[in-house]
N, CA and C atoms as a LAMMPS dump frame, in Angstrom:
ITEM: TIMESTEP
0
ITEM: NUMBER OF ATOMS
432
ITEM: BOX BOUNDS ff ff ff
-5.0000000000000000e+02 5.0000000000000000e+02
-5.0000000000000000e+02 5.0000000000000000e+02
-5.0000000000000000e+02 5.0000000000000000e+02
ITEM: ATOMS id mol type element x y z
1 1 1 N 0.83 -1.202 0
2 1 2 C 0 0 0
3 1 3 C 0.873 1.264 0
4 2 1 N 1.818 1.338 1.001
5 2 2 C 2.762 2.601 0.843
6 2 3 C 3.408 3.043 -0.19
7 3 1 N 3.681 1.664 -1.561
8 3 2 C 4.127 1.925 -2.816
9 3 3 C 3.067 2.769 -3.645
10 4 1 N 1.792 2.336 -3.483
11 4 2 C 1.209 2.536 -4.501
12 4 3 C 0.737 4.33 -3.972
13 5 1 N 0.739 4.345 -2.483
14 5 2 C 0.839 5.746 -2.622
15 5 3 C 1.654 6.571 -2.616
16 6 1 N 2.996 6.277 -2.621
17 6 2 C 4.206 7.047 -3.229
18 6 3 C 4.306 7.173 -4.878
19 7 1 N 3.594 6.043 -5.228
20 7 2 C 3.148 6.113 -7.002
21 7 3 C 2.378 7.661 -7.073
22 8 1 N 1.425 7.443 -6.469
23 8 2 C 0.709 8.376 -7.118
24 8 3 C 0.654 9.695 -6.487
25 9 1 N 0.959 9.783 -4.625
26 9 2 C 1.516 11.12 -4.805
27 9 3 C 2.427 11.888 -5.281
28 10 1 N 3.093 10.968 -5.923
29 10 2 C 4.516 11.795 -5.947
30 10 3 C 4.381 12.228 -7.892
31 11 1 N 3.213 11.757 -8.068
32 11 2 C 2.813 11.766 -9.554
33 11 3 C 3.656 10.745 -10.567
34 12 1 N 3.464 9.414 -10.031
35 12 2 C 4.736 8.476 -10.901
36 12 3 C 6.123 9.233 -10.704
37 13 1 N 6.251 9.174 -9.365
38 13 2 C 7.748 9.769 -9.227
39 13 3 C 8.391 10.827 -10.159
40 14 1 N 7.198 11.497 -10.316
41 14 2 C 7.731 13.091 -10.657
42 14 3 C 8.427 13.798 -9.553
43 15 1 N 7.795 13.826 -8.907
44 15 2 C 8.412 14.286 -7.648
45 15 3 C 9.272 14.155 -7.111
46 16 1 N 9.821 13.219 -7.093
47 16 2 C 11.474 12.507 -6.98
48 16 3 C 12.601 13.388 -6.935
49 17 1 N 12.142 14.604 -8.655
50 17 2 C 13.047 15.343 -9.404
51 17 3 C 14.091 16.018 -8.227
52 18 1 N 15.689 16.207 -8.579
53 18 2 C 15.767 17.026 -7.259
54 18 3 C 16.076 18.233 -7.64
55 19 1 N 14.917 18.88 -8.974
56 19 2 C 14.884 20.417 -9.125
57 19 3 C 13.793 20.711 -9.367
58 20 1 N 12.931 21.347 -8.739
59 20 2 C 11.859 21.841 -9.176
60 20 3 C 10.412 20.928 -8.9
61 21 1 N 10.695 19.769 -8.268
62 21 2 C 9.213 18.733 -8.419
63 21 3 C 8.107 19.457 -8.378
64 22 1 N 7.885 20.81 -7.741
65 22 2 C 6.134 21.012 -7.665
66 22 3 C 6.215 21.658 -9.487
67 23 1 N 6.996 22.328 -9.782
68 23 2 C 6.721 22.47 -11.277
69 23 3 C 6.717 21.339 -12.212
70 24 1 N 7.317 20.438 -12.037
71 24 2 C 6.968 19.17 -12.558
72 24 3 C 5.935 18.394 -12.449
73 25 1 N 5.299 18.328 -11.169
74 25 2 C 3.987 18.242 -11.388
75 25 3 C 2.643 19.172 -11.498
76 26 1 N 3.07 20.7 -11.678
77 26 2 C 2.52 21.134 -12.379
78 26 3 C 2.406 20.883 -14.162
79 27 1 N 3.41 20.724 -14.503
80 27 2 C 3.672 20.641 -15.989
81 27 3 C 3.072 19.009 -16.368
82 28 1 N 2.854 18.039 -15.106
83 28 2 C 2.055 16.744 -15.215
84 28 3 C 0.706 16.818 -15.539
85 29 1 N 0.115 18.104 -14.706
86 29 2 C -1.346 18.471 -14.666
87 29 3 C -1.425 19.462 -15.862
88 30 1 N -0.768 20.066 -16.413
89 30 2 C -0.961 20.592 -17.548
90 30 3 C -0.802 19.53 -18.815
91 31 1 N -0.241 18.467 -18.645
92 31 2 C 0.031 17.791 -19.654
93 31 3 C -1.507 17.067 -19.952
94 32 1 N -1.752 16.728 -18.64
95 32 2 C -2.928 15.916 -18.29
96 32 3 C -3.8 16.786 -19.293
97 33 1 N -4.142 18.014 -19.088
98 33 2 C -5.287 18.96 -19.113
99 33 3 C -5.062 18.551 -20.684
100 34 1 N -3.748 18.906 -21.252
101 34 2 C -3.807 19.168 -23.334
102 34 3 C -4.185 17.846 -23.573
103 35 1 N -3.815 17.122 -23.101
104 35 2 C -4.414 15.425 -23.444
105 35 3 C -6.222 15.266 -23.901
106 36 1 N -6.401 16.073 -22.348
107 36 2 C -8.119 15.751 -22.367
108 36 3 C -8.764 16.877 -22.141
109 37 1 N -8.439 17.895 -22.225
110 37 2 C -9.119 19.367 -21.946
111 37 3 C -10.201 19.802 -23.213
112 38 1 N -10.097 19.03 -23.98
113 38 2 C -11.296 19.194 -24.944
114 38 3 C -12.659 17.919 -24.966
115 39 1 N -12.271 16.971 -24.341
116 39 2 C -13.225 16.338 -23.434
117 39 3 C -13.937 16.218 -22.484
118 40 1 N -14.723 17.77 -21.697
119 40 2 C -14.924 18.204 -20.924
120 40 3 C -15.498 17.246 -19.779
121 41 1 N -16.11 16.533 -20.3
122 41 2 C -16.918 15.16 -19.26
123 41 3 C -15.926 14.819 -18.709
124 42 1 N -14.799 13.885 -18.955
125 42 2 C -13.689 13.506 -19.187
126 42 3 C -12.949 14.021 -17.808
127 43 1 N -12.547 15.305 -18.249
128 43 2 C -11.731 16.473 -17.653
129 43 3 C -12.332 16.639 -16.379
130 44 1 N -13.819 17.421 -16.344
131 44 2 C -14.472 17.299 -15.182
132 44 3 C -14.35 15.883 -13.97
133 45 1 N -14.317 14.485 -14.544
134 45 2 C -14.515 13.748 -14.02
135 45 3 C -12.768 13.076 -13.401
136 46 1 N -11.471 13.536 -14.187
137 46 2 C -10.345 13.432 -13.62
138 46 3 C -10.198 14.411 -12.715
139 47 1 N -10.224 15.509 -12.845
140 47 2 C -10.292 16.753 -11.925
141 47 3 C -10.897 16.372 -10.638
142 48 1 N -12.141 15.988 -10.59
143 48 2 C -12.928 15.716 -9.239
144 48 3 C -12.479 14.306 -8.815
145 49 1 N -11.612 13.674 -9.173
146 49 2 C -10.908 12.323 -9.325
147 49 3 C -9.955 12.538 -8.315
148 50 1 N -8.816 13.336 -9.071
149 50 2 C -7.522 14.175 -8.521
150 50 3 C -7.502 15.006 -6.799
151 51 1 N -9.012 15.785 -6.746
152 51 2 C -9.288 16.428 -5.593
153 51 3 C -9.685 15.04 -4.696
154 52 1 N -10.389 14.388 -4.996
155 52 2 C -10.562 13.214 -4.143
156 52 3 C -9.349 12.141 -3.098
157 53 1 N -8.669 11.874 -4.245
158 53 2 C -7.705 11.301 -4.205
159 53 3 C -6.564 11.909 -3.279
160 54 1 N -5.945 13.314 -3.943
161 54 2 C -5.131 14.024 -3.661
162 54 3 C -5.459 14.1 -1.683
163 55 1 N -7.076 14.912 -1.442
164 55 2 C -7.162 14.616 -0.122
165 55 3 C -6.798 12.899 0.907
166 56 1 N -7.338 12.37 0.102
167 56 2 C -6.85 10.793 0.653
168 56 3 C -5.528 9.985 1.025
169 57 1 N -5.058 10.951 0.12
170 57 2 C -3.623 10.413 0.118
171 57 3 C -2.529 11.269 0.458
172 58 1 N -2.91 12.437 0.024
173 58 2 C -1.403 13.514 0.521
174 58 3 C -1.163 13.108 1.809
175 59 1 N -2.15 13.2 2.974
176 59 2 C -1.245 13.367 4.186
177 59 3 C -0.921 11.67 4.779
178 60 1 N -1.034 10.7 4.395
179 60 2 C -0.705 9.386 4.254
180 60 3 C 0.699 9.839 3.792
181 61 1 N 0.79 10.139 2.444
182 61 2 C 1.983 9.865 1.998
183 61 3 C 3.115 11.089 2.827
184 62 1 N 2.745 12.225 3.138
185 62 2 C 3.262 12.869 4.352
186 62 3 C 3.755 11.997 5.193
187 63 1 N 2.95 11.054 6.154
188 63 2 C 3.34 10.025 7.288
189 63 3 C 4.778 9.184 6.764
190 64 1 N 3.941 9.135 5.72
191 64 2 C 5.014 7.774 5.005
192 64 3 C 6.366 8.757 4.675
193 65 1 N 6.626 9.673 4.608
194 65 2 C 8.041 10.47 4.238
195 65 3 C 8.156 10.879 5.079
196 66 1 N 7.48 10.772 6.359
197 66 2 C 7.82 11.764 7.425
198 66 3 C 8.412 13.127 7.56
199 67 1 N 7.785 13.966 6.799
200 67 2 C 8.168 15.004 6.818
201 67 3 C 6.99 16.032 5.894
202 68 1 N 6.403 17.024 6.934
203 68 2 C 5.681 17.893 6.355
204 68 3 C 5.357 18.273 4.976
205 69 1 N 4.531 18.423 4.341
206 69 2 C 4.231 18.516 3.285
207 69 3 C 5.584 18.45 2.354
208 70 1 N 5.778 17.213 2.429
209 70 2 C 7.169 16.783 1.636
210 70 3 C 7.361 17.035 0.167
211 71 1 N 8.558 18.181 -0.447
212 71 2 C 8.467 18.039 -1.583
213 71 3 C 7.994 17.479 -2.684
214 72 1 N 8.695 15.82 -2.552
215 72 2 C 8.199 14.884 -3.145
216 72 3 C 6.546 14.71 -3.525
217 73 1 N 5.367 14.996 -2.924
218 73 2 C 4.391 14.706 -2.623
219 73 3 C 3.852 16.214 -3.524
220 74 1 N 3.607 16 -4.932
221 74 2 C 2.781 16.311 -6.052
222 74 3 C 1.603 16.616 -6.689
223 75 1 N 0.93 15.876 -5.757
224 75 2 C -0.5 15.228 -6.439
225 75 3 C -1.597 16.732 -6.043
226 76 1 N -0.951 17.5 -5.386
227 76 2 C -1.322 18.885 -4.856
228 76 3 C -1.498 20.133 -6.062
229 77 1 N -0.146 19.804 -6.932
230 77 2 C -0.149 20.676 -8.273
231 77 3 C -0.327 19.949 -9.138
232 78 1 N -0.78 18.602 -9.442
233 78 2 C -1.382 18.427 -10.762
234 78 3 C -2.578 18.695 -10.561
235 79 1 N -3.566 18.57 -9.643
236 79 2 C -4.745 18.503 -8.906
237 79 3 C -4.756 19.984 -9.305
238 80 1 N -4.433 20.89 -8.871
239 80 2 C -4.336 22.438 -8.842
240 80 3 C -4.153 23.241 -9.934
241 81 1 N -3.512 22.11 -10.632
242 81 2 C -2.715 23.187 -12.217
243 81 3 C -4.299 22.281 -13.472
244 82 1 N -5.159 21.267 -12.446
245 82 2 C -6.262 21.105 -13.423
246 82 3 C -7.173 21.98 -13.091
247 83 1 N -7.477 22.319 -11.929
248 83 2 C -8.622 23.092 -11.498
249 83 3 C -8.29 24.697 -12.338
250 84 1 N -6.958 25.144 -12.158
251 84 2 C -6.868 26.051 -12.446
252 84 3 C -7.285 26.639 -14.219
253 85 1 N -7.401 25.798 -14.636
254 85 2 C -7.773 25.917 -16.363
255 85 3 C -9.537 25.276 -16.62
256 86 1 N -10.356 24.867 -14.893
257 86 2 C -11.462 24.841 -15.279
258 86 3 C -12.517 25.831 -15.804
259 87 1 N -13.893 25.531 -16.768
260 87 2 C -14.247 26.553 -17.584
261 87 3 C -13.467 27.033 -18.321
262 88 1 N -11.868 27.274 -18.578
263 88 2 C -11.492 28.438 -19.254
264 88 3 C -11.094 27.431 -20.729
265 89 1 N -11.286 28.403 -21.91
266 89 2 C -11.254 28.009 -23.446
267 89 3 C -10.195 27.241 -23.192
268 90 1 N -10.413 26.225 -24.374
269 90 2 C -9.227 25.297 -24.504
270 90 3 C -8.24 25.932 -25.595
271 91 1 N -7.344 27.234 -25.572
272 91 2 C -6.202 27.606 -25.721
273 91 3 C -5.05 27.992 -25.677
274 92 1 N -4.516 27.527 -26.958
275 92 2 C -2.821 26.89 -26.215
276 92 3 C -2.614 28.495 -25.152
277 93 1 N -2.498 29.719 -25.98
278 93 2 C -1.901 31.546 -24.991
279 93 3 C -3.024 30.969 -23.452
280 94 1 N -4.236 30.241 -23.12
281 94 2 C -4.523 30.801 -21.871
282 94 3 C -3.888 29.386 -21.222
283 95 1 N -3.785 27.817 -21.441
284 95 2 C -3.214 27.033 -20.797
285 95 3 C -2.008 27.811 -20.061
286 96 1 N -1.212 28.047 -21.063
287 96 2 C 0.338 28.349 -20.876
288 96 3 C 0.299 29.568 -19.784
289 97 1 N -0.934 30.237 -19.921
290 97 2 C -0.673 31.804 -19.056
291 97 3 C -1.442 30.927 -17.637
292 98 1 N -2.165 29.944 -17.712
293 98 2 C -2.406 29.145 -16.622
294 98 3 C -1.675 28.327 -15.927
295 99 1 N -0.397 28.256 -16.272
296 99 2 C 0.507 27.243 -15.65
297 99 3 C 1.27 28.507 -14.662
298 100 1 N 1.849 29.045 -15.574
299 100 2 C 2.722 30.683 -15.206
300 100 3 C 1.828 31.343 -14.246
301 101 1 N 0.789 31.172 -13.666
302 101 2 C 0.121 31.805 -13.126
303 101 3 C -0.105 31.452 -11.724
304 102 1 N -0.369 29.874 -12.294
305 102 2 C -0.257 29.195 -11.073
306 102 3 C 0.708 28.877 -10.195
307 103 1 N 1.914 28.673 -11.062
308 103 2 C 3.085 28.409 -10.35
309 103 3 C 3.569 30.095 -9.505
310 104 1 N 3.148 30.856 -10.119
311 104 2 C 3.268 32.453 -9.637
312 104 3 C 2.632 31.825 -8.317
313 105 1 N 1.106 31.857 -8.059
314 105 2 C 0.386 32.072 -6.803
315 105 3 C 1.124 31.102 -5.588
316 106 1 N 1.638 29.849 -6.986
317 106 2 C 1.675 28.633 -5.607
318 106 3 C 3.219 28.592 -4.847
319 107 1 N 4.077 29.824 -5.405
320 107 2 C 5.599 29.821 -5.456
321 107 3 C 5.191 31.141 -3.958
322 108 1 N 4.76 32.15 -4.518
323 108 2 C 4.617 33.314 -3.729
324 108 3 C 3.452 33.206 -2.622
325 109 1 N 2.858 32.794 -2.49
326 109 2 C 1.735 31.501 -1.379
327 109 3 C 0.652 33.205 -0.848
328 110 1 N 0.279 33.732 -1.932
329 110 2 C -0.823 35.22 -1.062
330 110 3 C -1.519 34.628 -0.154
331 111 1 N -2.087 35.371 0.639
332 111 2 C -3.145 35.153 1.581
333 111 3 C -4.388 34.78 0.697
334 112 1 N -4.853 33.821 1.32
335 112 2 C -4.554 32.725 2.55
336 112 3 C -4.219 31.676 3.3
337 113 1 N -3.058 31.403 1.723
338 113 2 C -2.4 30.319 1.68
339 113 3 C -1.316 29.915 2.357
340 114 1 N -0.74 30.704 2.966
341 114 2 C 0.421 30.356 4.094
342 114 3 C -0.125 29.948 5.22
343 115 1 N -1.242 29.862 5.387
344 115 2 C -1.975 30.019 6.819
345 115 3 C -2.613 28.519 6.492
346 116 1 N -3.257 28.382 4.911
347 116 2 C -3.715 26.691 4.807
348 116 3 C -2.648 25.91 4.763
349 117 1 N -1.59 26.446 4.637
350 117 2 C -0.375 25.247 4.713
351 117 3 C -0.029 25.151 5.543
352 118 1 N -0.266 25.24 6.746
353 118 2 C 0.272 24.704 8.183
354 118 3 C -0.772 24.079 8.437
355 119 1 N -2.011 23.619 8.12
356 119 2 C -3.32 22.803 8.306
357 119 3 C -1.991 21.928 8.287
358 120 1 N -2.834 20.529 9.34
359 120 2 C -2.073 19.141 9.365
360 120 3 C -2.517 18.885 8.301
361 121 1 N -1.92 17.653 7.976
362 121 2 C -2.576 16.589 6.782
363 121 3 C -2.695 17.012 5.993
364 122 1 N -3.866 16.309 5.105
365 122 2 C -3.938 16.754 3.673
366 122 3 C -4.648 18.016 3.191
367 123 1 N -5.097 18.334 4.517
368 123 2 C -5.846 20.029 4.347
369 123 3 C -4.838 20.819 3.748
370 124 1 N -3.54 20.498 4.54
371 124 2 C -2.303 21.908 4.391
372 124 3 C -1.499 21.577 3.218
373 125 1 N -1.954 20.135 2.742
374 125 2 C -1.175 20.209 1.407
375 125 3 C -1.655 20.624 0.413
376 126 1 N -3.826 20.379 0.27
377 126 2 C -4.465 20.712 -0.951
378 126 3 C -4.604 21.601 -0.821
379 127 1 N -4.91 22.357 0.463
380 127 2 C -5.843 23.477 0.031
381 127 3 C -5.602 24.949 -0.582
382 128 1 N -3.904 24.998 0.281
383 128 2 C -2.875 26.045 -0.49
384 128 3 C -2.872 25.752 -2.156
385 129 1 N -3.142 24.977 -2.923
386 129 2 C -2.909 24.871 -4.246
387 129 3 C -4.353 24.863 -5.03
388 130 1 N -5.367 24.549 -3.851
389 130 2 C -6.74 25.093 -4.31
390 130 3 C -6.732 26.537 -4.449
391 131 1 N -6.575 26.964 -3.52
392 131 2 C -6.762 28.721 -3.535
393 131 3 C -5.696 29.407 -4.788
394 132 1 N -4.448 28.45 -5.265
395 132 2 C -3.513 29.138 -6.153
396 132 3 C -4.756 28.793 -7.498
397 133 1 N -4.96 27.937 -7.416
398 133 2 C -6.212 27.664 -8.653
399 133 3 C -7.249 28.095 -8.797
400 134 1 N -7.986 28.551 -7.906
401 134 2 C -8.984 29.715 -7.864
402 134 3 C -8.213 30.969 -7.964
403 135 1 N -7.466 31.246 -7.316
404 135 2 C -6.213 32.647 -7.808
405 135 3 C -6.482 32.308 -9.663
406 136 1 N -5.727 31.333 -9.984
407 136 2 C -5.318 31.534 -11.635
408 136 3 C -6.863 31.26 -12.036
409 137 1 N -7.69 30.463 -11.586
410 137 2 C -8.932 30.639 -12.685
411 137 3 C -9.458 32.032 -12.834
412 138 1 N -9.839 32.837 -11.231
413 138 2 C -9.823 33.95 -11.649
414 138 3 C -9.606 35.065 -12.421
415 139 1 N -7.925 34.776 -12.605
416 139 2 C -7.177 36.03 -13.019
417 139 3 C -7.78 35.551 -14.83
418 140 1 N -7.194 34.203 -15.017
419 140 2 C -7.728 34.34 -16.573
420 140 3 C -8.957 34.238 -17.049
421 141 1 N -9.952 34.39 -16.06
422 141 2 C -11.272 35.197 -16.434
423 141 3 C -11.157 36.055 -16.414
424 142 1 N -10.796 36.785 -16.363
425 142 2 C -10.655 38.653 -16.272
426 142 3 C -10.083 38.675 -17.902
427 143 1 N -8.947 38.001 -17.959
428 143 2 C -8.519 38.359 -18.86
429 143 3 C -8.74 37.871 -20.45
430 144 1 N -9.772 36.348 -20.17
431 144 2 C -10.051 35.745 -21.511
432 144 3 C -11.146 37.1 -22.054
């Protein structure tokens, strides 16, 4: 059991990387999105997949690395970098300004996200990357 959730939080050992893993699994969840982002059923139904999951397992796989929202542990920004491109047109200028956007909110952590990341468990791992995804869905509604 501890394998299979180091599989998948860590996004198939994306996370592993030892430069950059939360952009790597951002760039997982963006990959995800160009794959199936014109399959909206689809999309909707991995997305609410990802949030499910992601809560279930981040702070497990936390235990299991022993150590606070452990680098390694991903499944936070693919989860986040899908939400963040929900509703918005499937094009290539707003994906791309959706990744950059997100990784902006989820790098620089605005209020009130420094404050959800000290939540124990899997609260303090999703929910900071929820709010960066409502941050970026926002902003590129304004701007589509």
């Amino acid at each position: 059991m501890q394998k299979l959730i180091k599989l998948i939080s860590t996004c198939f050992y994306t996370g592993y990387s030892p430069v950059v893993p939360g952009t790597l699994g951002s760039l997982a969840g963006l990959l995800l999105y160009v794959l199936i982002g014109k399959d909206f059923m689809f999309y909707i139904g991995i997305s609410i997949f990802l949030l499910i999951v992601g809560f279930l397992i981040s702070g497990r796989a936390e235990n299991i690395f022993g150590i606070k929202d452990d680098r390694r542990i991903v499944i936070d920004e693919v989860c986040g970098m899908m939400l963040s491109l929900l509703f918005i047109p499937y094009k290539r200028l707003y994906y791309l300004m959706g990744f950059l956007l997100f990784r902006l909110f989820d790098i620089s952590k605005p209020y009130p996200m420094r404050k959800l990341e000290l939540m124990p468990g899997s609260a303090g791992i999703m929910l900071d990357d929820i709010v960066a995804a409502l941050y970026t869905n926002l902003v590129l509604r304004i701007i589509t």
